[in-house]
C-alpha positions in Angstrom: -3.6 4.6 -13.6 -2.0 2.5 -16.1 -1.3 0.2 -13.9 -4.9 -0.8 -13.0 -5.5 1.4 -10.5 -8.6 3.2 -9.6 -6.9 6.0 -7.8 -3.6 7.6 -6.9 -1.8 10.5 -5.3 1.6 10.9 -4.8 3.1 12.3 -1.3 6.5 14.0 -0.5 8.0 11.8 2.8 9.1 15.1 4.2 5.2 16.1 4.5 4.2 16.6 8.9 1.8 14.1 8.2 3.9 11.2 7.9 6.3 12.5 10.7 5.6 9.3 12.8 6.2 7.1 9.8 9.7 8.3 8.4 12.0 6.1 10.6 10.0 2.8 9.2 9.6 4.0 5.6 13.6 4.5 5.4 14.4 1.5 7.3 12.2 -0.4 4.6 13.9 1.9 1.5 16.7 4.0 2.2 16.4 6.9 0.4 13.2 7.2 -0.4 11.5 11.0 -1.3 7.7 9.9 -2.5 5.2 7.6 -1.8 2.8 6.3 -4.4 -0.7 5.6 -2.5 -3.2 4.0 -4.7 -6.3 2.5 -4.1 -8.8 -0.4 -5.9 -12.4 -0.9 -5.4 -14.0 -3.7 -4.1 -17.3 -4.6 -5.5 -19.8 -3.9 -3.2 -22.2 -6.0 -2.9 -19.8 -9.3 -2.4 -18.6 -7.1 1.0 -22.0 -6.4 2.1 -22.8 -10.0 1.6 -23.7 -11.6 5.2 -22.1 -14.4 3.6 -18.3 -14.4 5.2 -16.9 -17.0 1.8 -18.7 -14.2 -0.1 -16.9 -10.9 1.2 -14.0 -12.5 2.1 -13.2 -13.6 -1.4 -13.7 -10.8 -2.8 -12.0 -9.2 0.1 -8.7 -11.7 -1.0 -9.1 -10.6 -4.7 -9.1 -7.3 -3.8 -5.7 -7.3 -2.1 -3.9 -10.0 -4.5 -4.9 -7.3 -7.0 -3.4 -4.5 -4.8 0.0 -6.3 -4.4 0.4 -7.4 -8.1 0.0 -3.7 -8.9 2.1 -2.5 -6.5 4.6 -4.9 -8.6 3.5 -3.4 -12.0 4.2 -0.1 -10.8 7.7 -1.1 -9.4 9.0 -2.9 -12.5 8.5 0.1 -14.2 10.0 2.3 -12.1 13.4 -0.2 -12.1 13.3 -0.3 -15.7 13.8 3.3 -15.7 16.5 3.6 -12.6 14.1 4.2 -9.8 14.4 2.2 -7.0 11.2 0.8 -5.7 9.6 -1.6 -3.5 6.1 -2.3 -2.8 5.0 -3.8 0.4 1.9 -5.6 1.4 -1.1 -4.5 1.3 -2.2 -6.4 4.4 -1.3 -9.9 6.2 1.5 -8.3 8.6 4.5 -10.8 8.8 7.3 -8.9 10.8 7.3 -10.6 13.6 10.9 -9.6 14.8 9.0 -6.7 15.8 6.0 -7.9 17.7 4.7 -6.8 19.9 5.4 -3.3 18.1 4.4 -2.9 14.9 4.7 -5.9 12.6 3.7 -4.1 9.0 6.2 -2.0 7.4 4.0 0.6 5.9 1.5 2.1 7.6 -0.8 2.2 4.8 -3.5 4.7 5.8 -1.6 7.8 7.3 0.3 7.5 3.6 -3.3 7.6 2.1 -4.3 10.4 3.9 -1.1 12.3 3.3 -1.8 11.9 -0.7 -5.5 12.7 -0.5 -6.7 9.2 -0.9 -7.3 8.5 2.5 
């Protein structure tokens, strides 16, 4: 929460849940044992705007926010010996992988798995 976030729950990669996602994750972090999911609002109205500049900026904000916290969170974790990455929060670019999956976190089963989803 320190970090700026406006929620977050922590999930075991072991968990059934994430069965489908365990070959990705490790191929992305080798090693890895838990998942940070966390989440920041949007303000509403600017996403109900009919106005597409309107949502869609605040839409942008939104998820430059989400990635620079996601770099908070793994700074600190280095600093103290934990290896971390964070990746996107959106904007797919793997496209070695097309036309499979091109992300390399399925963000929403991860969610759903720590209670946030």
């Amino acid at each position: 929460m320190d970090a700026g976030v406006d929620d977050v729950g922590f999930v075991e990669i072991d968990r059934p849940e994430l069965s489908d996602q365990v070959s990705d994750i490790l191929r992305a972090m080798p090693g890895t044992k838990t998942l940070i999911s966390y989440v920041c609002r949007m303000n509403r109205e600017p996403i109900r705007s009919t106005a597409r500049s309107v949502s869609n900026l605040e839409f942008h904000h939104t998820g430059d926010e989400v990635n620079e916290v996601g770099r908070r969170i793994v700074n600190v974790l280095e600093a103290k010996g934990v290896h971390a990455l964070n990746p996107s929060m959106g904007f797919p670019m793997e496209m070695d992988a097309f036309p499979g999956k091109i992300w390399v976190v399925s963000h929403k089963p991860v969610a759903e798995a720590a209670g946030r989803g």
